[in-house]
MDAnalysis code that builds the backbone (N, CA, C; Angstrom):
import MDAnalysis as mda
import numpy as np

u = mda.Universe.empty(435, n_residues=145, atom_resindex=np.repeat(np.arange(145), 3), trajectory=True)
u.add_TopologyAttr("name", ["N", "CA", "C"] * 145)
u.add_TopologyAttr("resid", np.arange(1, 146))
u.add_TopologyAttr("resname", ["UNK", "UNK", "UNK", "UNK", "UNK", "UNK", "UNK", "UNK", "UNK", "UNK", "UNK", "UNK", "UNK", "UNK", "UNK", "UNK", "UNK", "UNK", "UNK", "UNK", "UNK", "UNK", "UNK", "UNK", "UNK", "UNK", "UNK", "UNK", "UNK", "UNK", "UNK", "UNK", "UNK", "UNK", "UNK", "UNK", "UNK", "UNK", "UNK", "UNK", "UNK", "UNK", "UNK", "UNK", "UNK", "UNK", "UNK", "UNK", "UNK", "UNK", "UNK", "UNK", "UNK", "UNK", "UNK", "UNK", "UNK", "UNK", "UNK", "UNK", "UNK", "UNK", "UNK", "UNK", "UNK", "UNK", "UNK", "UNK", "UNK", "UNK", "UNK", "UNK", "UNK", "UNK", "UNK", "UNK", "UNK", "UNK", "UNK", "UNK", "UNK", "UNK", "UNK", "UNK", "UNK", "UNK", "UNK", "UNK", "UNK", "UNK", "UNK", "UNK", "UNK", "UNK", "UNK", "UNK", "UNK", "UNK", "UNK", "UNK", "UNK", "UNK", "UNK", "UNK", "UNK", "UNK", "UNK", "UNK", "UNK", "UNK", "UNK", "UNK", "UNK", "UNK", "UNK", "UNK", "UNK", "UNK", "UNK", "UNK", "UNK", "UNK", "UNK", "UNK", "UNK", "UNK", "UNK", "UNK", "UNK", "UNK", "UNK", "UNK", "UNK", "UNK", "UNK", "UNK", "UNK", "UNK", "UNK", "UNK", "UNK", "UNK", "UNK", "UNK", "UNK"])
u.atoms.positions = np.array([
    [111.259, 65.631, 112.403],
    [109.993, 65.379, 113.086],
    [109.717, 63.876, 112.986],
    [109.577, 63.193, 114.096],
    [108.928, 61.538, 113.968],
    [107.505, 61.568, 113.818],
    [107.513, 60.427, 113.103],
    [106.187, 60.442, 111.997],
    [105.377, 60.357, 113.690],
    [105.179, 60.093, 115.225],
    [104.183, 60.658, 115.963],
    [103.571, 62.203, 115.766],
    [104.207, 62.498, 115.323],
    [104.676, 64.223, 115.418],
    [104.093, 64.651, 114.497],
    [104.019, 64.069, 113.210],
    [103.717, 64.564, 111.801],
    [102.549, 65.206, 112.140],
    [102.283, 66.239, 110.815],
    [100.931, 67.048, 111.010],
    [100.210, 66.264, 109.784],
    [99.407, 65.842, 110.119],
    [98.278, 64.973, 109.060],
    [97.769, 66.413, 107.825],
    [97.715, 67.425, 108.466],
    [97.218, 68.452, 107.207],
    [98.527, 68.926, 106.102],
    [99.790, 68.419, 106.704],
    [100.894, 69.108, 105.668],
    [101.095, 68.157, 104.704],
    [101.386, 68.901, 103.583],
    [100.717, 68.396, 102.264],
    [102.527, 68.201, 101.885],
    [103.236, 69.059, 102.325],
    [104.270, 69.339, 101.861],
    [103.829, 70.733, 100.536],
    [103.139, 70.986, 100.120],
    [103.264, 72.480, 99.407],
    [102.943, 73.120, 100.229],
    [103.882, 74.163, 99.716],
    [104.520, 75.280, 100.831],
    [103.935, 76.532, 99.531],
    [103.116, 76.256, 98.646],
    [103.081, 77.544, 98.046],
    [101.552, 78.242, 97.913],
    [101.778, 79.780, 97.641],
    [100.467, 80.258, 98.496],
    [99.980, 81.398, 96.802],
    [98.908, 81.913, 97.385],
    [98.398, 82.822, 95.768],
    [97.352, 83.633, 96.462],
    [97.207, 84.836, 95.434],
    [96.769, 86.049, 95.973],
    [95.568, 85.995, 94.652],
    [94.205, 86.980, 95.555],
    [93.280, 86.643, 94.542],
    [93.157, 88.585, 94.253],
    [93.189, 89.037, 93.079],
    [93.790, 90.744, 92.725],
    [92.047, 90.904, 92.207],
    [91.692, 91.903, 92.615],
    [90.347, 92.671, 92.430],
    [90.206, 94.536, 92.684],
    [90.534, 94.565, 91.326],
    [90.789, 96.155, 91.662],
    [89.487, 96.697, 91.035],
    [88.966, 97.573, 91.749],
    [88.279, 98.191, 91.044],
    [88.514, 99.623, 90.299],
    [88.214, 99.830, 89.145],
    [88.445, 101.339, 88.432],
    [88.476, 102.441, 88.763],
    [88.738, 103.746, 89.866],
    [87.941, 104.638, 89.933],
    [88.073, 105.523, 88.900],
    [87.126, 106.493, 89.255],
    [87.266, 107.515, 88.246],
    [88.083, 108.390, 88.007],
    [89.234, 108.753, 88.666],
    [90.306, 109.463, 89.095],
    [91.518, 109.394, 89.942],
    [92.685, 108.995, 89.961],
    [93.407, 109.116, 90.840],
    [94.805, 109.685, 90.515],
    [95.694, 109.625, 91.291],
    [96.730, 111.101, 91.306],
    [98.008, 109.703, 91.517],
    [98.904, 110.110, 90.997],
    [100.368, 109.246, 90.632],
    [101.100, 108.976, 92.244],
    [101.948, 107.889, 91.807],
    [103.214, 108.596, 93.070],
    [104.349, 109.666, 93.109],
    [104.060, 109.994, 91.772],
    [104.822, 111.704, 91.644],
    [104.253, 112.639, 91.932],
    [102.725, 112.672, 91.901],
    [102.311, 113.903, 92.254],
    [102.154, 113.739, 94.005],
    [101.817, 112.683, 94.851],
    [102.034, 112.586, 96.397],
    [103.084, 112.718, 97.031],
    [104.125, 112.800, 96.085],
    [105.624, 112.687, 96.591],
    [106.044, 114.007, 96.758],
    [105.228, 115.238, 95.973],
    [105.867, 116.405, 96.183],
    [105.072, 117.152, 97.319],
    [106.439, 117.980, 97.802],
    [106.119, 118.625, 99.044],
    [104.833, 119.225, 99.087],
    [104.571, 120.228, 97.948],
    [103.319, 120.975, 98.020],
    [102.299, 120.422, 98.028],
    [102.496, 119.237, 97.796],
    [101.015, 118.331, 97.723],
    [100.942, 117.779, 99.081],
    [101.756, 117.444, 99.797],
    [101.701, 117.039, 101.471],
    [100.263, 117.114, 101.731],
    [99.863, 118.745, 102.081],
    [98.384, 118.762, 102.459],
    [97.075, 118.329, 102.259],
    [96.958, 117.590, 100.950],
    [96.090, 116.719, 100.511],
    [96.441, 115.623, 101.030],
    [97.558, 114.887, 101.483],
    [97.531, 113.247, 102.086],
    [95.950, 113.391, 103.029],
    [95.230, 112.246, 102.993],
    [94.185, 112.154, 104.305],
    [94.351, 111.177, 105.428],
    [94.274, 111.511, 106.223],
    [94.394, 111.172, 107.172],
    [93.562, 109.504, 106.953],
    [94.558, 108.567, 108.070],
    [95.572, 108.422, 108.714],
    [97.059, 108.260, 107.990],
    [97.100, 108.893, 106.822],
    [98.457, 108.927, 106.165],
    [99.317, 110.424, 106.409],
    [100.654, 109.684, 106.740],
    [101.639, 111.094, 107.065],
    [102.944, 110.739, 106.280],
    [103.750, 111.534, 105.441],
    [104.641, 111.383, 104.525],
    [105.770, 110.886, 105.863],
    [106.015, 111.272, 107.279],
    [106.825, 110.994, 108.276],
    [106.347, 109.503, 108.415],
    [105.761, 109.103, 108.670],
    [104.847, 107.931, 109.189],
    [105.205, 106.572, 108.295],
    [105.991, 105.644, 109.234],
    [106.137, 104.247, 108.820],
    [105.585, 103.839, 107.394],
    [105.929, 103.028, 106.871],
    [105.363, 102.272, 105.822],
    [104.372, 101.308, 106.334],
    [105.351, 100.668, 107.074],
    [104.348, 99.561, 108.062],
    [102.953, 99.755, 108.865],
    [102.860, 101.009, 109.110],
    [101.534, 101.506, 109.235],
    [100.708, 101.068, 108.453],
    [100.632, 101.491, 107.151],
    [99.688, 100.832, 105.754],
    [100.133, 99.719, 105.365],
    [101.075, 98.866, 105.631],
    [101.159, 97.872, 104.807],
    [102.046, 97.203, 105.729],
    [101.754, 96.552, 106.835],
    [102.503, 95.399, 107.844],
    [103.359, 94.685, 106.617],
    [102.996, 93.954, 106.096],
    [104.114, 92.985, 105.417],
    [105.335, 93.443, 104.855],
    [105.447, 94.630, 104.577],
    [106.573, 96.034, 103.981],
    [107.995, 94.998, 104.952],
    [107.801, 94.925, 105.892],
    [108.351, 94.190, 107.228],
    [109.314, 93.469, 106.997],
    [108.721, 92.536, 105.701],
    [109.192, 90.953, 105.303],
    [110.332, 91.260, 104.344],
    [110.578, 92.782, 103.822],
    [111.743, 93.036, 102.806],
    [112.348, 93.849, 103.399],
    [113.868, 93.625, 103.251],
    [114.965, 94.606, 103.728],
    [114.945, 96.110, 103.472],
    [114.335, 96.108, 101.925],
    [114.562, 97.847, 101.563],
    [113.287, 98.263, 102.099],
    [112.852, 97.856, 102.334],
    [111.212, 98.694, 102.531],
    [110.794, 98.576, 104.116],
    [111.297, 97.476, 105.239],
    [110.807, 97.506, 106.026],
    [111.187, 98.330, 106.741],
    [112.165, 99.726, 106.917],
    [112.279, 100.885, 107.699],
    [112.140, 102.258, 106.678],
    [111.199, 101.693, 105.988],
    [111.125, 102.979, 105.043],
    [109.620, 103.832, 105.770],
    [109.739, 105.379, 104.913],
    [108.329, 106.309, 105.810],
    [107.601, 106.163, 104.691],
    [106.241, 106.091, 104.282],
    [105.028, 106.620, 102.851],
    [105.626, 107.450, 102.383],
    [106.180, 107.973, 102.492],
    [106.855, 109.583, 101.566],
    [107.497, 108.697, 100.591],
    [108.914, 107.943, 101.246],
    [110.020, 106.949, 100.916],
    [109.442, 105.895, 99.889],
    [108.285, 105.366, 99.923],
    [107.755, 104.421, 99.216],
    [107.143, 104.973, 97.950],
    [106.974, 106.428, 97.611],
    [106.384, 106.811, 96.734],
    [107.411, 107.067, 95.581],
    [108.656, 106.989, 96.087],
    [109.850, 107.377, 95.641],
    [110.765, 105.524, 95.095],
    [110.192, 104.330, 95.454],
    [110.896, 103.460, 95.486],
    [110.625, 103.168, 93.702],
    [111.957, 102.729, 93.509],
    [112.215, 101.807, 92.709],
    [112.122, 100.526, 92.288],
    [112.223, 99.666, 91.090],
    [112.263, 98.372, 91.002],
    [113.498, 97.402, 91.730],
    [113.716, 96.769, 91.034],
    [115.166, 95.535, 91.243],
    [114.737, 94.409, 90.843],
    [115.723, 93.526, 91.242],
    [115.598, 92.082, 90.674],
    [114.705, 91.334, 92.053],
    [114.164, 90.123, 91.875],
    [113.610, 89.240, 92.681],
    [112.090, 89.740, 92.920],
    [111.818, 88.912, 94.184],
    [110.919, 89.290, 94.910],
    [111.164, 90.895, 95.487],
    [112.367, 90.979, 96.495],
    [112.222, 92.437, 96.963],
    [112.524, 93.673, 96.254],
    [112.352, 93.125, 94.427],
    [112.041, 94.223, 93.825],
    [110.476, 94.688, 93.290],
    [110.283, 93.497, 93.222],
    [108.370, 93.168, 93.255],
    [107.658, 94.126, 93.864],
    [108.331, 93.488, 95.512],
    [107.693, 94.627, 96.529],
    [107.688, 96.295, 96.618],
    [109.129, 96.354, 95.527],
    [109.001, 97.676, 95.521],
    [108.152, 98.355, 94.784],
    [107.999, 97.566, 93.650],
    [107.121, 98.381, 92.463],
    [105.936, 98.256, 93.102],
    [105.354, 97.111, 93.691],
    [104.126, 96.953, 94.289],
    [103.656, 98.110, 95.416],
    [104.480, 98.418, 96.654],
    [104.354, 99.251, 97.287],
    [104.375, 100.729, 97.249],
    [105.090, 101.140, 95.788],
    [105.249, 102.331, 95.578],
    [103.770, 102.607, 94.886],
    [103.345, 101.817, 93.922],
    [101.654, 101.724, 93.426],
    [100.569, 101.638, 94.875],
    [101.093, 100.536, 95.671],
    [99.966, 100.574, 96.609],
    [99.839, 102.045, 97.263],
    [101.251, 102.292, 97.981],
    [100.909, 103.635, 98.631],
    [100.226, 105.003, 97.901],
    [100.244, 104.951, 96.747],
    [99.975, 106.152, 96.120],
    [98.421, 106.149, 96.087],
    [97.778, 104.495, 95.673],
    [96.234, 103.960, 95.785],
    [95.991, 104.330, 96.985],
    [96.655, 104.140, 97.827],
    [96.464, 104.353, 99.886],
    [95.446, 105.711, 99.524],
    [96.767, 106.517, 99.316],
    [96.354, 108.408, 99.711],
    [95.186, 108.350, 98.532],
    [94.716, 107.815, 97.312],
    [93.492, 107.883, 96.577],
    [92.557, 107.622, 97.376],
    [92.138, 106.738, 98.004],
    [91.284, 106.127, 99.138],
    [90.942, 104.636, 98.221],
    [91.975, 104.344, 97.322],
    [90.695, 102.612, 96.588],
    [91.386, 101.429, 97.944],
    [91.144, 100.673, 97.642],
    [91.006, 99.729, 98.529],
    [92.160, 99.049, 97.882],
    [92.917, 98.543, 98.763],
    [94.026, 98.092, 99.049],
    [94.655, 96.841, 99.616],
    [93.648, 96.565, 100.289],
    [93.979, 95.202, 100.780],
    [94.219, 94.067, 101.032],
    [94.560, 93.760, 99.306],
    [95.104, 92.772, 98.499],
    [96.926, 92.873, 98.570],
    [97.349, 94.456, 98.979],
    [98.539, 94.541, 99.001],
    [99.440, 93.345, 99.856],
    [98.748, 92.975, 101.445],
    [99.271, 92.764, 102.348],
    [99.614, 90.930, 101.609],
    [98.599, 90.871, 101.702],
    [98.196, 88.727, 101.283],
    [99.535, 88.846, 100.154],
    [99.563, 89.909, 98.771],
    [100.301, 89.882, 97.971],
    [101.840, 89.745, 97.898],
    [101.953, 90.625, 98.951],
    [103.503, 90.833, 99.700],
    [103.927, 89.718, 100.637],
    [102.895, 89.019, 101.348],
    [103.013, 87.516, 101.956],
    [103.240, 86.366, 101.117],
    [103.063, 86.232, 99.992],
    [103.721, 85.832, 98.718],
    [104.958, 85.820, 98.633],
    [105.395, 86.546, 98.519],
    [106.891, 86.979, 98.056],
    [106.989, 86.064, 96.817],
    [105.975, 86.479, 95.854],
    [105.952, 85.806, 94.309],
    [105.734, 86.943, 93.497],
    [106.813, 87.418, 93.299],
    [107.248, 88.075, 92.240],
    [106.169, 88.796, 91.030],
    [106.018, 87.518, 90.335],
    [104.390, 87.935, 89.492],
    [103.136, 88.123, 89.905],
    [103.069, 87.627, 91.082],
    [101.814, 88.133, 91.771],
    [102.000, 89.529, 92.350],
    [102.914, 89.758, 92.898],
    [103.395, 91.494, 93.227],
    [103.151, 92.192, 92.124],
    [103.687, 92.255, 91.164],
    [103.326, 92.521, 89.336],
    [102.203, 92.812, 89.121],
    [101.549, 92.056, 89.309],
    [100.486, 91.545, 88.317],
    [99.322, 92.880, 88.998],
    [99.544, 93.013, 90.757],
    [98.696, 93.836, 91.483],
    [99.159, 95.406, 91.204],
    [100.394, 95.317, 90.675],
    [101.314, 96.637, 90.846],
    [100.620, 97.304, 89.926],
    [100.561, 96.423, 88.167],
    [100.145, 97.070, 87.205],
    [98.725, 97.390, 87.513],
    [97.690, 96.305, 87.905],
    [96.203, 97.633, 88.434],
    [96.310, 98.075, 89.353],
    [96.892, 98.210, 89.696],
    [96.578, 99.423, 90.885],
    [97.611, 100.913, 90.345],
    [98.480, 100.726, 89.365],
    [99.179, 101.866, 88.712],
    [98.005, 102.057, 87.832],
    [97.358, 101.426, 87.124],
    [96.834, 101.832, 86.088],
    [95.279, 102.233, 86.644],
    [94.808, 102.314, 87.933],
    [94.037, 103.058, 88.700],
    [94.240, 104.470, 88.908],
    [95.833, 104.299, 89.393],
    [96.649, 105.555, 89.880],
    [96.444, 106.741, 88.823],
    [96.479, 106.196, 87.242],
    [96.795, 106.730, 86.246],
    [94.875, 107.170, 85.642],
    [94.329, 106.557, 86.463],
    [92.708, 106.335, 85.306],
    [92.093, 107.650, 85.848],
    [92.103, 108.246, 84.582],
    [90.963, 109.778, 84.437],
    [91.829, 110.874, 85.144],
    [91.318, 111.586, 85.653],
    [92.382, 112.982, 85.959],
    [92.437, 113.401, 87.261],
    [93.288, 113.842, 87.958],
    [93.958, 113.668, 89.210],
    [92.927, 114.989, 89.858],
    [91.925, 114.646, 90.820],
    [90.879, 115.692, 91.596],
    [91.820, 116.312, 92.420],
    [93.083, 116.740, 92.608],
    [93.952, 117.592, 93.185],
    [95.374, 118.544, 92.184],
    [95.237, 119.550, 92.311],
    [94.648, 120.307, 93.605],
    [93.384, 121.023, 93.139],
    [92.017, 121.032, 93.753],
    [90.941, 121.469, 93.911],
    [90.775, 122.822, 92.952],
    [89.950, 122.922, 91.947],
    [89.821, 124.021, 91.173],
    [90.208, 125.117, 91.310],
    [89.345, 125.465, 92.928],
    [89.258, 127.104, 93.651],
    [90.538, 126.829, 94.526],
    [91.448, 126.259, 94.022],
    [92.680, 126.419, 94.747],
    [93.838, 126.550, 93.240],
    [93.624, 126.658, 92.577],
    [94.231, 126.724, 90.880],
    [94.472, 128.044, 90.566],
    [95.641, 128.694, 90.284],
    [95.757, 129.679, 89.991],
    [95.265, 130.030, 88.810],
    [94.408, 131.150, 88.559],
    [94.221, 130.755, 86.620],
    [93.643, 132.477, 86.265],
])
């Protein structure tokens, strides 16, 4: 680029940060328990175990293993090394928060990162949401007992 050309706002840092605000709820259900078939019928709508990843989470896009994966597939993902293992642990926590109903939308900015510890850092609260108090499914009067 000739310095006519230059952009007066580029700083030259190229690096970006995610601001993580989870809130507690009182209950939510794992990505093992959304992952099994019998539980299907509790997903709420607009979530479908067939249904893109990229639906809930556009940036899924930006990583090889995850960007042709379905929500079912993501509940099931694994770690790895780098960033596009980040994303996995991150996305397999986000999607499971998805079908809870907490708010989520720190996932996307996070995954636009592709910083490793910031993927982390969101993965662990939002697992430890996943995990907080006791899973309201399946519904009492639906409990065999």
């Amino acid at each position: 680029m000739s310095a006519d050309n230059e952009d007066p706002a580029d700083t030259g840092d190229n690096s970006a940060s995610a601001s993580i605000v989870v809130e507690c709820p009182v209950g939510g259900c794992t990505p093992g328990f959304w992952k099994q078939p019998q539980h299907f019928e509790f997903w709420p709508g607009p979530y479908d175990p067939d249904l893109p990843l990229t639906n809930v989470f556009a940036n899924a896009s930006l990583y090889t293993s995850t960007a042709g994966a379905t929500q079912l597939e993501a509940l099931g993902f694994n770690g790895g090394k780098g960033a596009e293992g980040g994303a996995r642990i991150l996305l397999r926590a986000a999607m499971a928060s998805a079908l809870n109903g907490f708010d989520v939308s720190g996932v996307d900015p996070a995954l636009a990162t592709m910083d490793r510890a910031i993927m982390l850092a969101l993965a662990t609260e939002l697992d430890n949401a996943n995990n907080a108090g006791e899973c309201p499914f399946p519904p009492e009067d639906l409990v065999d007992g």
